[in-house]
C-alpha positions in Angstrom: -9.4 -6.0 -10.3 -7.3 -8.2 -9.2 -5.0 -10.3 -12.1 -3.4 -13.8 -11.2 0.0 -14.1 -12.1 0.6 -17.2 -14.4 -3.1 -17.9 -15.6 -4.0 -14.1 -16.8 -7.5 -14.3 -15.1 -9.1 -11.5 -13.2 -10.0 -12.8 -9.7 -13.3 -11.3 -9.1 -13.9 -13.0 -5.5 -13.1 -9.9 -3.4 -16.6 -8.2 -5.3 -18.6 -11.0 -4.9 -18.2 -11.4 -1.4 -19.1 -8.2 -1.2 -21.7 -7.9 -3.0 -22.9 -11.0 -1.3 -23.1 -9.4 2.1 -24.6 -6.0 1.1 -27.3 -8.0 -0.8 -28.1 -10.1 3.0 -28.4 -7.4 4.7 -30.4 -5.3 2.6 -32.5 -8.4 2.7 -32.4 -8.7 6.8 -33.3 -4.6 6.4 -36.7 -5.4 4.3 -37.6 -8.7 6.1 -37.2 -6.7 9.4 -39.3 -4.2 8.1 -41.8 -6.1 6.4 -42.0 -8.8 9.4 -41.6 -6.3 12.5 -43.7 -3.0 11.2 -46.6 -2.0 13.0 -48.7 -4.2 15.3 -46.8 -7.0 16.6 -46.1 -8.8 13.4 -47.1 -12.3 14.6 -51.2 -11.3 14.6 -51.3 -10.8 18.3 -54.0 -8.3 19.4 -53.9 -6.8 22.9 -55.9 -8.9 25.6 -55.9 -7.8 29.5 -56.6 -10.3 31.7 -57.8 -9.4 35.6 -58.1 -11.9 38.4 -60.2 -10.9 41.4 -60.8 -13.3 44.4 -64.5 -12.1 45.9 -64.5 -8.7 43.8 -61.1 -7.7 45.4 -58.1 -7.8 42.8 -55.3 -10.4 44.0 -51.7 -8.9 42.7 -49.1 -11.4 41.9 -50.9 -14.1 39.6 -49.1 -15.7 37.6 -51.7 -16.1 34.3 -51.0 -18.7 31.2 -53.3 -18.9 28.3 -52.8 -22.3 26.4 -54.3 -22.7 22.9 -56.9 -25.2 22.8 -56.4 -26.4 19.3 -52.7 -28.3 20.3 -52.8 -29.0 16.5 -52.9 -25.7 15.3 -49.6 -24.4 14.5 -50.4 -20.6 14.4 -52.0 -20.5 18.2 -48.9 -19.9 20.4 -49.2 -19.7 24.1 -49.3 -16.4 26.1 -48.4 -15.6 29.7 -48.4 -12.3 32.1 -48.9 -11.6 36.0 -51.4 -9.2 37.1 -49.7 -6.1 39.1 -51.3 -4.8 42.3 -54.5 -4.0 40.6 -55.2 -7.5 39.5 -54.5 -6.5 36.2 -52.2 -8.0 33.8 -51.2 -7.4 29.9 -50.6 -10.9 28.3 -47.3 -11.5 26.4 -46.6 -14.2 23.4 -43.7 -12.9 22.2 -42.8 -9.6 23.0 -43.6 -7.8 26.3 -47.1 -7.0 26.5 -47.8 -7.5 22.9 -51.2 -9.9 23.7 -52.3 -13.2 22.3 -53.2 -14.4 18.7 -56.9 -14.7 18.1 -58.5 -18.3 19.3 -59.2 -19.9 21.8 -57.5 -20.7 24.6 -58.0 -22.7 28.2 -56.2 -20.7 31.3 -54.3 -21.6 34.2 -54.2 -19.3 37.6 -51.0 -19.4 40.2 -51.1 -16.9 43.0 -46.8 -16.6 43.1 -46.6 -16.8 46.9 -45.3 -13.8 48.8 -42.4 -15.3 50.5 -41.0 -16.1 46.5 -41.0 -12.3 46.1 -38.3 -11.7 48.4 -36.0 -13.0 45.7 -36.6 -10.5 43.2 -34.3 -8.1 44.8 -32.1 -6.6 42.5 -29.2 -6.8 44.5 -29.2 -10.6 44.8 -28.4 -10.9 41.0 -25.0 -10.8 41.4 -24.9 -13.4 44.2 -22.9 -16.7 42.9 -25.1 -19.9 44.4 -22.3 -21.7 44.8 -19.8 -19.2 47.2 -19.3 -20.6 50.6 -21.2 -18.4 53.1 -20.3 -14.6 53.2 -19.7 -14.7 56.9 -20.7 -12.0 59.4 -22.3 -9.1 57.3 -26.0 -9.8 57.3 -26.6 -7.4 55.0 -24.8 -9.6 52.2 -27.2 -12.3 50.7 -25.8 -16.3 51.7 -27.2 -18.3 48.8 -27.4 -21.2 51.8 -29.5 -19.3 53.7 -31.8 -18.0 50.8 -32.0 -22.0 49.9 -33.1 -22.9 53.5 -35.4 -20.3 54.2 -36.9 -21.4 50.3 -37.7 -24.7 51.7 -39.0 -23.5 54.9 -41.5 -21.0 53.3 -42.5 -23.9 50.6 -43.4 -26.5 53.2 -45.6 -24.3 54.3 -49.6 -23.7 53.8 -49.8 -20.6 51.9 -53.4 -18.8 52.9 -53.7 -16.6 49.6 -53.1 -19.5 47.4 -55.7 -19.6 44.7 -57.6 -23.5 43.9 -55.4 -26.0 42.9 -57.5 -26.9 40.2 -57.2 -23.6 38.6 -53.2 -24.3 38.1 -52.8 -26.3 34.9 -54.9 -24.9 32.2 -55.9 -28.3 30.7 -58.0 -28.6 34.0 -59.0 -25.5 35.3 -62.1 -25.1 32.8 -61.4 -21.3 32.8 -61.4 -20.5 28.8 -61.2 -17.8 26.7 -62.3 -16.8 23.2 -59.5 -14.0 21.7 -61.0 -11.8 18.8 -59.4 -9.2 16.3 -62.3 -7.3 16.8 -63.4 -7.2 20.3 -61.4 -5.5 23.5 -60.4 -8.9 24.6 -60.6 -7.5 28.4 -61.3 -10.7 30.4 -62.1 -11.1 34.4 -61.7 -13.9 36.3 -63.4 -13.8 39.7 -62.3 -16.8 41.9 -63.8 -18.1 45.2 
């Protein structure tokens, strides 16, 4: 212990701050493990979702699952995009960890083809706003990227799903999520 000088008290500070922050993290420690533990810790429960357009699955949906009760605080939304079989495993909070149970309206966006171009890993490092990179056409021009963007926008895209199945609020595709059932839904478009 520590002893101040003229008043003869024992300055105890040091082993209370210490205390203080062994004491929050032991708390972090149990609330991590009571909240986190197995299952997802929010009540999620796995739900697959798979789009198929005439019986054939369409890759590169983009699918969102919006709660139908707005006023109920516990239903959060959940999103996911189907891979090359159609398929898809919803996400609410953590990758692939499914929905809550309730119900929920859905929205469909076929991501169009041309958008895919842009997921190339070696265009993360490309700064939007350098000038053009000059004569190496293997080196992305942001410019260039932006242009053809706009081009490929402007135009009709053929696998495009319905426009009506976009916003969930409209689409009148729902779903019912359960703690007991598979929760494996299909959606077959026309």
């Amino acid at each position: 212990m520590i002893m101040a000088i003229e008043t003869g008290q024992t300055n105890t500070r040091p082993f209370w701050a210490i205390l203080t922050l062994v004491l929050l993290i032991v708390l972090l420690v149990v609330v991590r493990m009571v909240d986190w533990d197995a299952g997802s810790g929010v009540g999620t429960v796995p739900v697959t979702v798979t789009v198929l357009k005439e019986g054939t699955p369409i890759p590169n949906v983009s699918i969102t699952l919006l709660p139908m009760h707005h006023h109920d605080a516990s239903l959060r939304p959940a999103a996911g995009t189907t891979d090359s079989d159609g398929r898809c495993q919803v996400t609410t909070l953590r990758c692939d960890d499914g929905a809550i149970p309730g119900p929920y309206s859905v929205g469909l966006e076929k991501i169009p083809e041309w958008t895919l171009k842009f997921n190339d890993p070696s265009l993360l490092n490309v700064d939007p706003g350098a000038p053009p990179s000059g004569s190496d056409l293997r080196e992305p021009d942001p410019t260039r990227m932006y242009s053809m963007a706009r081009r490929e926008e402007a135009k009709p895209q053929p696998e495009a799903l319905p426009a009506k199945l976009v916003d969930p609020s409209k689409s009148g595709l729902t779903v019912q999520v359960e703690v007991d059932s598979p929760n494996n839904f299909t959606f077959d478009v026309r």
